[in-house]
C-alpha positions, 0 to 999 in steps of 0.5 A: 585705417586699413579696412579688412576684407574678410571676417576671419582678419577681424580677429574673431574666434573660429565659433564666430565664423563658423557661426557667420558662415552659416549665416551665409556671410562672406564679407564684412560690411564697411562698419563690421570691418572698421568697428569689430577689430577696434572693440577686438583689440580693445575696449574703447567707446566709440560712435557709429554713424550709418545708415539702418541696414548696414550691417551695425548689429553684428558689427557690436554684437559680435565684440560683445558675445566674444568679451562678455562671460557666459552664465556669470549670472549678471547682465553684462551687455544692455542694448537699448533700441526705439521700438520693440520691433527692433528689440526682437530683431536684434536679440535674434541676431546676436542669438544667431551669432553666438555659436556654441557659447551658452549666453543668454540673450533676452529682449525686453519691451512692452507688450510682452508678458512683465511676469514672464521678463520678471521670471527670466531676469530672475533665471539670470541674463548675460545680455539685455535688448530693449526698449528704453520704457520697459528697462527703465520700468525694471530698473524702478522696479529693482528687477534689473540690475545693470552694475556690472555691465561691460557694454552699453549700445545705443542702437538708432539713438536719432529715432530714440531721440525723435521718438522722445526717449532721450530722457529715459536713455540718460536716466537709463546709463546713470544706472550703469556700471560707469566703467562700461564701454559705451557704443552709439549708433546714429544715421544722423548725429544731431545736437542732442545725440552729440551732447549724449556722447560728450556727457556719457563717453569717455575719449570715444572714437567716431566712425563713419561709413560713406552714405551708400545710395538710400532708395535702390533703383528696383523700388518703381517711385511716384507720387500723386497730388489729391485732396484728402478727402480724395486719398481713399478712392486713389488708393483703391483705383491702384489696388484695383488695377494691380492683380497681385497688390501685396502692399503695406499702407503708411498712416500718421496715426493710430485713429488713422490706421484703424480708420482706413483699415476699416473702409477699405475692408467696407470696400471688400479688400483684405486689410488689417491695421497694425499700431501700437494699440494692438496687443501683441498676441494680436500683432503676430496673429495679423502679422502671420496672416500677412506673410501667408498672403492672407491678406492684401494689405496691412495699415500701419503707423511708422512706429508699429511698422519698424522691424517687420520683415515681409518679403516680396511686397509689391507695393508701399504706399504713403497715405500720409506723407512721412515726416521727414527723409528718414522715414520715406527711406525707411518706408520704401525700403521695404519694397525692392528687394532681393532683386524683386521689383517693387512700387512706392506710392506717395498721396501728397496734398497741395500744402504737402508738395513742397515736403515732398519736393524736400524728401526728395532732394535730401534722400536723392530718390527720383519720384515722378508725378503721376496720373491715377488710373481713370473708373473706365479703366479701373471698370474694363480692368475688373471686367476681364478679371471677372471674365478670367475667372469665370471662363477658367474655372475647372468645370470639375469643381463644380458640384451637381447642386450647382447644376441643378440650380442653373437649369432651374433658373435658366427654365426662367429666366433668359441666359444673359438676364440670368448671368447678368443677375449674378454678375449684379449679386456678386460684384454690385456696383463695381462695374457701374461708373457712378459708384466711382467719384470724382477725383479731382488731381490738384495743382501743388502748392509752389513758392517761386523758388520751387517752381525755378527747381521744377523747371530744372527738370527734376521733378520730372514729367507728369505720365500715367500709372503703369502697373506692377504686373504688366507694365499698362498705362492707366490715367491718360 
């Protein structure tokens, strides 16, 4: 099959390259060059295998807004996807694709308004983006219809699969027109998702592109092996040691989230938690803090996590060790990008290591084990910081009041006692080595086939952990 090396060979309209092209799109991607000609030229079933990032939204969106009729009054695209995250994220891209036609394109998922999606789908919707709970919710509800559907997409079906939407997935395409066209779309394709083609696609046709590289080069990855009961004080020393962490942290669960959101705020960090809980007037108001650097970091479970797009992070880290490959891969994607470097930390648990030791094999990453930054170090590195500040502040900015309060203490009490009392008020206990516990790295958990891979070198060597901002070593 000849693979296309410009948009305007894929036989799309001239609104749909000049909506591309104000997009700053120049060139398709592997899938948007192999898929887009065969659903231009005819309507045929296919399955997509790529990995997330590949460009798979326009690869079926565009086909879709070129074939389906604007304002028929009926929908005539669904679109399921795992989360709402993703639901959002897809509908703005087809609405950013669709030039100058008047489709309208409504996401559907939990969380939002039910009486505002039952008002839209009352005003008539050409394409529907949504979670499979909330579209099967207004399809038992009667406030969805899904008879005339031209096209039905399956977008990440494995994470539907692993997120146990399967069911809901199947019970949703009984509902749909059986002439549609139907396009699936996996990174992996497992048993199940094979028996959901072979039972809802007719005669469809597989394509695949080639697994690029899954981790980039720019994401800095390590890993640390502590106790559980150890996970906070390491992940307060690294964020301790790097001046501008701007990180997201990875908890398994919602309790999880909430807890370590919580002790680091205790700990005078700017953290908030982010789950499935949390409503979604309260997601946006936590999530537009974050983007504006109002807050150092966000706690979050994978699933409230997927589909936020933050840029310029510093730093993710792994408090609870991703369940499979996928996830890591997902995870750490978010740092390294657009040319920015960025760091990937994973606190791994002796009975964890050889978890680990499969992510890495499978997601072919090179994560070094690491040593933590030492309380000496993390107490001399505050020191100057507090220094810094204090002897670079615009003596401009501070007022008379201020003034006439020092000279009263000063008639008092000797300089350095004075200074040191309000060092002491100011920052207590963190320059005093006994509010820094012990952390104890322990040895990981290995089988003797594990060890034989060890000695092989890819595990690589334990160093010491070099911040982001200056390339220091701390942990010696």
């Amino acid at each position: 099959m000849n693979v296309c090396t410009s948009f305007a060979e894929l036989g799309l309209s001239e609104g749909s390259l000049q909506a591309l092209k104000r997009k700053g799109f120049e060139q398709p991607t592997p899938i948007q060059a192999k898929i887009i000609p065969l659903l231009m030229a005819e309507q045929q079933d296919l399955i997509g295998q790529a990995q997330t990032g590949t460009g798979k939204t326009a690869a079926f969106g565009l086909p879709i807004l070129e074939k389906i009729e604007a304002g028929s009054g009926k929908v005539q695209a669904i679109v399921l996807t795992p989360t709402r995250e993703l639901a959002i994220q897809v509908a703005e891209e087809m609405n950013s694709l669709r030039a100058n036609r008047a489709v309208k394109i409504a996401p559907i998922y939990g969380g939002q308004s039910l009486n505002a999606q039952l008002n839209r789908l009352r005003r008539g919707v050409d394409v529907v983006v949504g979670t499979p709970g909330r579209v099967l919710d207004h399809l038992r509800r009667r406030s969805l219809d899904l008879s005339q559907v031209k096209f039905a997409v399956l977008d990440e079906a494995d994470e539907m699969l692993n997120m146990g939407f399967i069911e809901d997935v199947q019970t949703i395409l009984e509902h749909t027109n059986p002439q549609r066209t139907t396009l699936l779309f996996s990174a992996t394709m497992p048993r199940e998702i094979q028996a959901v083609a072979r039972r809802y696609m007719k005669n469809h046709r597989k394509v695949a592109v080639e697994a690029r590289q899954l981790t980039t080069a720019l994401t800095d990855q390590m890993y640390f092996v502590v106790n559980e009961r150890d996970k906070l004080d390491a992940l307060c020393r690294i964020i301790d040691v790097e001046p501008d962490f701007y990180g997201l942290v990875f908890c398994r669960t919602k309790v999880d989230v909430d807890l370590t959101a919580a002790q680091l705020t205790d700990r005078g960090i700017a953290a908030e938690a982010l789950h499935g809980d949390v409503s979604q007037a309260m997601r946006e108001k936590i999530l537009n803090k974050f983007k504006r650097r109002r807050l150092n970091v966000l706690v979050a479970t994978d699933v409230a996590a997927r589909g936020i797009d933050i840029q310029n992070l510093t730093h993710v880290i792994n408090y609870a060790i991703p369940q499979n490959p996928e996830s890591y891969v997902h995870r750490i994607g978010r740092t390294g990008r657009a040319g920015q470097a960025g760091t990937a930390v994973t606190f791994v648990t002796p009975e964890e290591y050889r978890k680990l030791m499969y992510i890495q094999r499978v997601s072919q990453a090179e994560i070094r084990r690491e040593k933590l930054p030492r309380a000496d170090q993390v107490i001399e590195i505050k020191k100057a910081r507090i220094k810094g500040a204090l002897l670079n502040m615009d003596q401009e900015e501070i007022t008379d009041e201020y003034r006439e309060l020092a000279r009263e203490i000063l008639a008092e009490e000797h300089p350095e006692g004075a200074l040191a009392a309000l060092l002491k008020l100011s920052f207590p206990n963190e320059l005093e080595p006994e509010a820094y516990p012990e952390i104890v790295e322990s040895k990981p958990h290995t089988s003797p086939s594990m060890r034989r891979f060890g000695k092989q070198g890819r595990r690589g060597r334990s160093g010491s952990y070099k911040t982001r901002s200056n390339g220091k070593r701390y942990g010696r």
